[in-house]
C-alpha positions in Angstrom: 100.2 -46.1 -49.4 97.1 -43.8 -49.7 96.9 -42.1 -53.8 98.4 -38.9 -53.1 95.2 -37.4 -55.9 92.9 -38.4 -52.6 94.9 -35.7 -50.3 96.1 -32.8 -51.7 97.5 -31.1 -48.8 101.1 -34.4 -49.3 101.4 -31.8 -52.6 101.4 -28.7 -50.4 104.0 -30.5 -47.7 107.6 -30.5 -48.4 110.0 -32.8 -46.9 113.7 -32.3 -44.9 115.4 -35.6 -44.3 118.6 -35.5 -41.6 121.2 -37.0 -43.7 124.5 -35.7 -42.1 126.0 -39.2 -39.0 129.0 -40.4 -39.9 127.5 -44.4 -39.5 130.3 -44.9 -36.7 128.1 -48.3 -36.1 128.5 -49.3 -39.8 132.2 -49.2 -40.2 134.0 -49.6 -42.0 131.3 -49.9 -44.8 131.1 -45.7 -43.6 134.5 -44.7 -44.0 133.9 -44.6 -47.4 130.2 -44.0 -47.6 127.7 -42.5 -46.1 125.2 -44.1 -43.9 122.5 -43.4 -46.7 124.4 -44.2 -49.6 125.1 -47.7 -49.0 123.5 -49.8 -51.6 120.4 -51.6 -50.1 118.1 -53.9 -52.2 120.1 -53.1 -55.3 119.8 -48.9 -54.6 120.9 -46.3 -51.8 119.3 -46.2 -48.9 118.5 -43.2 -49.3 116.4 -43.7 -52.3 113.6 -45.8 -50.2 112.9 -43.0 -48.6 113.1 -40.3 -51.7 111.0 -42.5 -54.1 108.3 -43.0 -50.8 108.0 -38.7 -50.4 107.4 -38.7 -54.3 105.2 -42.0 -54.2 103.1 -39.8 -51.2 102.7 -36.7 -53.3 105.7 -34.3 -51.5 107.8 -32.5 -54.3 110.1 -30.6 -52.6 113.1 -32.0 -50.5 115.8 -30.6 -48.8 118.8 -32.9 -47.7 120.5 -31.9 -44.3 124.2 -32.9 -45.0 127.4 -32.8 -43.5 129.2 -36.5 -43.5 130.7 -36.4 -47.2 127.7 -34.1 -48.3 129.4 -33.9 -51.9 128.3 -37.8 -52.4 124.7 -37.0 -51.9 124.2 -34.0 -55.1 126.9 -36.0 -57.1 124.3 -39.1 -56.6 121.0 -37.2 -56.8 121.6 -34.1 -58.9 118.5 -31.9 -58.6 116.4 -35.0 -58.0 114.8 -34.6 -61.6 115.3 -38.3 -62.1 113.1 -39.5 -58.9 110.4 -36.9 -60.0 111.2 -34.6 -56.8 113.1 -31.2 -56.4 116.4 -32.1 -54.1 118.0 -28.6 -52.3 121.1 -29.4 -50.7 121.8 -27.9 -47.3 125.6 -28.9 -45.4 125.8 -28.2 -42.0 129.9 -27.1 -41.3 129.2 -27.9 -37.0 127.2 -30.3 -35.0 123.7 -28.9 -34.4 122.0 -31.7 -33.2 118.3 -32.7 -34.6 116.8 -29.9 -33.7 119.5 -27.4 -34.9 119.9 -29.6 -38.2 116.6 -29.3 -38.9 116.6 -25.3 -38.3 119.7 -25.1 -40.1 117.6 -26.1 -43.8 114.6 -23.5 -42.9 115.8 -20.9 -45.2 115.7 -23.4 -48.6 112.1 -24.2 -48.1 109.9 -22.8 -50.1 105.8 -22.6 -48.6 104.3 -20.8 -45.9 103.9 -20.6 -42.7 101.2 -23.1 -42.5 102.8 -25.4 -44.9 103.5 -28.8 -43.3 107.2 -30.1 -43.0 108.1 -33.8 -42.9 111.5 -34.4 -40.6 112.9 -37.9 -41.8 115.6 -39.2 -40.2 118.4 -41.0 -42.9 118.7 -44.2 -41.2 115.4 -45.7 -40.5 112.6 -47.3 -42.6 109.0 -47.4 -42.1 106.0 -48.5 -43.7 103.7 -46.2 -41.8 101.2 -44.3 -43.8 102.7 -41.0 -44.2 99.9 -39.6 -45.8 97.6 -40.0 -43.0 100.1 -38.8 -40.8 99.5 -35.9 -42.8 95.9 -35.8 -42.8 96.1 -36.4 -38.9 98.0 -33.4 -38.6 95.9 -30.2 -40.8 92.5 -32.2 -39.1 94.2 -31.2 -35.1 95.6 -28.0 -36.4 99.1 -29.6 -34.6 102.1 -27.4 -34.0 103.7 -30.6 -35.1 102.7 -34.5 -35.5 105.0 -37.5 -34.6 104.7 -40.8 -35.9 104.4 -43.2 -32.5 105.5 -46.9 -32.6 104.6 -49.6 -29.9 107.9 -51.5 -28.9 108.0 -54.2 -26.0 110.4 -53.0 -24.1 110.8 -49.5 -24.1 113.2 -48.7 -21.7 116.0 -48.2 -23.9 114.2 -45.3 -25.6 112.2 -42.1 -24.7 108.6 -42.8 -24.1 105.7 -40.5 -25.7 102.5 -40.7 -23.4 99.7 -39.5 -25.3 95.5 -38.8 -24.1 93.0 -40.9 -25.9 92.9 -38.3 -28.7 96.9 -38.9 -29.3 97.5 -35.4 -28.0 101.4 -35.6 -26.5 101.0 -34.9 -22.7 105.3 -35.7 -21.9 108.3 -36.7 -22.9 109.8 -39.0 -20.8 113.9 -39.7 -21.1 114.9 -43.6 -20.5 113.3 -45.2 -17.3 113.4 -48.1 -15.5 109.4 -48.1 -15.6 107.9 -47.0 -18.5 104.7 -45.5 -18.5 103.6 -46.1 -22.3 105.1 -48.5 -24.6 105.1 -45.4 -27.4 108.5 -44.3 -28.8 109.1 -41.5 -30.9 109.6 -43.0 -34.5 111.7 -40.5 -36.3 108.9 -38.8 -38.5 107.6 -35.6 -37.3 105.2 -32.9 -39.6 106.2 -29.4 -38.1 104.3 -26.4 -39.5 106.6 -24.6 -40.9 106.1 -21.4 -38.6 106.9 -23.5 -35.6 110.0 -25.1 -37.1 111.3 -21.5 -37.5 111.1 -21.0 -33.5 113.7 -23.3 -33.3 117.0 -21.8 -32.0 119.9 -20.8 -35.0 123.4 -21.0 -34.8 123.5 -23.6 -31.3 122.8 -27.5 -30.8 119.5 -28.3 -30.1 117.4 -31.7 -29.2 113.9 -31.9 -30.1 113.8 -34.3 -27.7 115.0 -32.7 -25.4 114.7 -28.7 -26.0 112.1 -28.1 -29.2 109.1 -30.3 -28.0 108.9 -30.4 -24.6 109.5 -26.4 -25.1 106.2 -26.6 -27.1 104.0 -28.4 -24.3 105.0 -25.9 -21.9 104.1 -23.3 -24.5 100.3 -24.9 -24.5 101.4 -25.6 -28.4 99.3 -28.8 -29.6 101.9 -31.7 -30.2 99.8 -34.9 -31.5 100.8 -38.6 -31.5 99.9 -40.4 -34.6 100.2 -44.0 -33.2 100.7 -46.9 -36.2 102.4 -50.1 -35.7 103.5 -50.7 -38.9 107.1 -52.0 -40.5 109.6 -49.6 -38.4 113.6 -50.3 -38.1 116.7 -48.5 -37.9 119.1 -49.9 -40.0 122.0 -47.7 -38.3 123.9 -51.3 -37.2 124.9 -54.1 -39.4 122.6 -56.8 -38.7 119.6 -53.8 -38.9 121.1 -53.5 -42.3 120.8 -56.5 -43.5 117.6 -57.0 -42.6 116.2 -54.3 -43.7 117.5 -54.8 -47.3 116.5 -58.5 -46.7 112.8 -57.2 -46.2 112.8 -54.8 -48.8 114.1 -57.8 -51.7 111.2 -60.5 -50.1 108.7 -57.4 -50.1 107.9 -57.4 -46.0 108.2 -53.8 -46.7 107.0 -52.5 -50.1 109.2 -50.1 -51.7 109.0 -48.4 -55.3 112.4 -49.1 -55.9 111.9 -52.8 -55.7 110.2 -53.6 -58.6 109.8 -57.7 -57.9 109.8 -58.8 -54.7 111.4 -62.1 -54.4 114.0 -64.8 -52.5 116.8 -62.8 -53.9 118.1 -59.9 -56.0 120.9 -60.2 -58.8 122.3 -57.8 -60.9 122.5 -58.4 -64.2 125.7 -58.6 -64.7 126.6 -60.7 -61.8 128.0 -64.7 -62.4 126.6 -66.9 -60.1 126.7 -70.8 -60.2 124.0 -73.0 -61.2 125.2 -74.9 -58.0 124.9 -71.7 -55.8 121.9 -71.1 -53.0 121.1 -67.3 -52.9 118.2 -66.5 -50.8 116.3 -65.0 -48.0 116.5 -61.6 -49.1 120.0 -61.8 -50.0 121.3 -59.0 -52.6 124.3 -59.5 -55.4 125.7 -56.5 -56.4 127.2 -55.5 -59.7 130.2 -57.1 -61.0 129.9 -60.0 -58.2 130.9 -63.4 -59.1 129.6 -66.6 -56.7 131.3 -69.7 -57.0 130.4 -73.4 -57.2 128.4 -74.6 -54.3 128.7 -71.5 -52.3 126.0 -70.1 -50.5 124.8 -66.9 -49.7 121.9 -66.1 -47.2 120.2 -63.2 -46.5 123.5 -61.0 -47.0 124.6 -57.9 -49.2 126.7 -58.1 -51.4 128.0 -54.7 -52.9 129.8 -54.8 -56.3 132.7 -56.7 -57.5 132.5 -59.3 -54.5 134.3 -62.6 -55.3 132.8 -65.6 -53.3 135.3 -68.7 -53.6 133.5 -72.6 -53.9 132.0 -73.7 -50.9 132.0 -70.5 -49.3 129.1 -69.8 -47.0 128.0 -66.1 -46.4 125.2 -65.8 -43.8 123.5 -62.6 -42.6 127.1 -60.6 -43.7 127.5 -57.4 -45.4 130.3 -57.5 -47.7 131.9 -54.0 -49.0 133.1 -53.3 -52.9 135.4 -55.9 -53.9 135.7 -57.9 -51.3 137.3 -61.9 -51.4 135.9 -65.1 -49.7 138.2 -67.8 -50.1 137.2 -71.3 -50.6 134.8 -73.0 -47.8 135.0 -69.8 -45.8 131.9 -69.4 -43.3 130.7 -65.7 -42.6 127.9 -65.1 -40.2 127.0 -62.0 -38.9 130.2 -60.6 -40.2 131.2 -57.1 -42.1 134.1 -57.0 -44.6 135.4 -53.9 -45.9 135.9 -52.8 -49.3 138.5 -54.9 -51.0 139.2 -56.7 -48.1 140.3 -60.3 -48.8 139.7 -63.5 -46.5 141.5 -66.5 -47.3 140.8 -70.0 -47.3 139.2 -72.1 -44.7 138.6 -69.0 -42.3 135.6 -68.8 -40.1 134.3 -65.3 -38.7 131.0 -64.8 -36.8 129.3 -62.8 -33.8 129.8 -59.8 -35.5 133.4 -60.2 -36.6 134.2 -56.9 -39.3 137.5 -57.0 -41.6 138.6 -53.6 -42.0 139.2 -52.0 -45.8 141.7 -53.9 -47.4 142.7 -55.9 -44.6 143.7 -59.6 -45.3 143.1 -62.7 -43.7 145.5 -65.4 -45.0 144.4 -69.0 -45.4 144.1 -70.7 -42.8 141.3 -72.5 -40.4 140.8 -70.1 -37.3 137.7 -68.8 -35.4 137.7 -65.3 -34.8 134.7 -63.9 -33.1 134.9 -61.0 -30.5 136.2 -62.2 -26.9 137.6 -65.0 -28.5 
């Protein structure tokens, strides 16, 4: 990441991150949560990206809530502790990205020249944000969107740019792609041109805001870097994103020691117990003799029985694994319990407090 003293228009530039989905594809880790609250390498989701605006210079943050907004301020405060300045903005009806994002106009605080940074809550990236930044004041852009390379983009909106990166289309999902450039989820609006946006309605900026500005004549510039990109919004995203995070594929202030694994504290793990690959141990959590846990998440107060294996699984607050268990690809809920000798894979997910009694069953979906 570029030093923030080397730029000082990241100072001037305040930030707006969309933090109001329910996470229908997380439950029921969600019914609880919110999507960017979950804990993820050992802190919220959330706080990745926070500590990464601070880290790039931004002060200034506003949070577009709506999904248990209350969590978020209860969480954060005024954002003192992370060195930032955290408004709070909850939106009462769905207004789409576009809408969302017009919906926090009124709590920002510089001019109308004064870049914007639209994050959206689920996805990390190890793009350089501050040359995103720099990309943007140098074309004068109306706004600037960070552009990954994927190989097959198909299932996603492709951005065709000119050699210069200035966005000529948006195209929706087709079965031939022209570019393999997809909109990332980072865009820098100035902050007159996010105030054009429509108030009170749903709106897409996909859709509505920037191809609106294209036929306007409004510069809208690419800034194309294939760096670290995912979005975490499913559970197997999730855990590899927090995998990434703990082995430090993706560097992140929160992580202060990149390694095979992170362990609370407080957690009780046997000396015969094989945590790695990026796996996390909450608070609380106790592992058993000879069980293993592999690039999973553990949240706090999980109890993994002896010769329990745990592979690429997120488990919610107190959860049970009975003895020599096997979990791949699974989700449990919060205090959900399974018994002894149960197997569940292919994406198998235990509801809150649900229980699966002993017994030696394969349950997988279309099973």
């Amino acid at each position: 990441m570029a030093d923030p003293a080397a730029d000082p228009l990241a100072a001037q530039a305040e930030a707006v991150i969309l933090v109001g989905g329910q996470g229908s594809r997380l439950r029921p880790l969600t019914l609880t949560t919110p999507k960017p609250m979950l804990p993820c390498a050992g802190v919220p989701f959330l706080t990745h990206q926070l500590l990464r605006l601070a880290e790039t210079g931004i002060e200034h943050v506003v949070l577009a809530t709506s999904y248990r907004a209350e969590v978020f301020a209860e969480h954060y405060g005024d954002g003192g502790e992370l060195g930032l300045a955290i408004d709070y903005v909850t939106e009462t009806e769905p207004l789409g990205t576009g809408g969302g994002i017009r919906n926090v106009a009124d709590r920002l605080t510089g001019g109308p020249d004064t870049p914007v940074v639209i994050l959206n809550g689920d996805v990390l990236s190890g793009h350089d944000l501050t040359a995103q930044l720099r990309m943007h004041r140098e074309v004068d852009a109306a706004v600037t969107l960070h552009l990954v390379g994927v190989e097959d983009p198909r299932a996603f909106g492709c951005v065709p740019t000119e050699a210069d990166g200035r966005v000529t289309a948006f195209l929706e999902k087709t079965p031939e792609p022209v570019t393999d450039q997809i909109n990332a989820g980072c865009y820098i609006f100035r902050r007159d041109v996010l105030e054009t946006i429509p108030t009170g309605r749903p709106v897409s900026v996909e859709r509505e805001t920037f191809p609106g500005l294209l036929a306007a004549g409004s510069r809208v510039q690419g800034y194309r870097e294939d760096a670290y990109w995912l979005d975490v919004g499913t559970p197997a995203a999730f855990v590899r994103g927090s995998a990434d995070l703990v082995r430090g594929v993706l560097r992140s202030p929160a992580v202060a020691a990149p390694g095979p694994a992170l362990i609370a504290p407080d957690a009780l793990v046997a000396e015969d117990a094989q945590v790695g690959d990026g796996s996390v141990i909450g608070p609380g959590c106790v592992i058993s003799a000879g069980a293993v846990i592999s690039g999973s998440v553990l949240f706090e107060n999980v109890w993994v029985a002896a010769g329990a294996e745990v592979r690429s699984s997120v488990l919610g607050a107190g959860a049970r694994v009975g003895e020599r268990s096997a979990l791949t690809d699974a989700v449990l809920g919060d205090q959900s319990l399974v018994g002894n000798d149960n197997e569940l894979a292919a994406g198998a997910r235990l509801w809150a407090s649900a229980v699966l009694p002993d017994a030696t069953i394969r349950f997988s979906p279309g099973a």
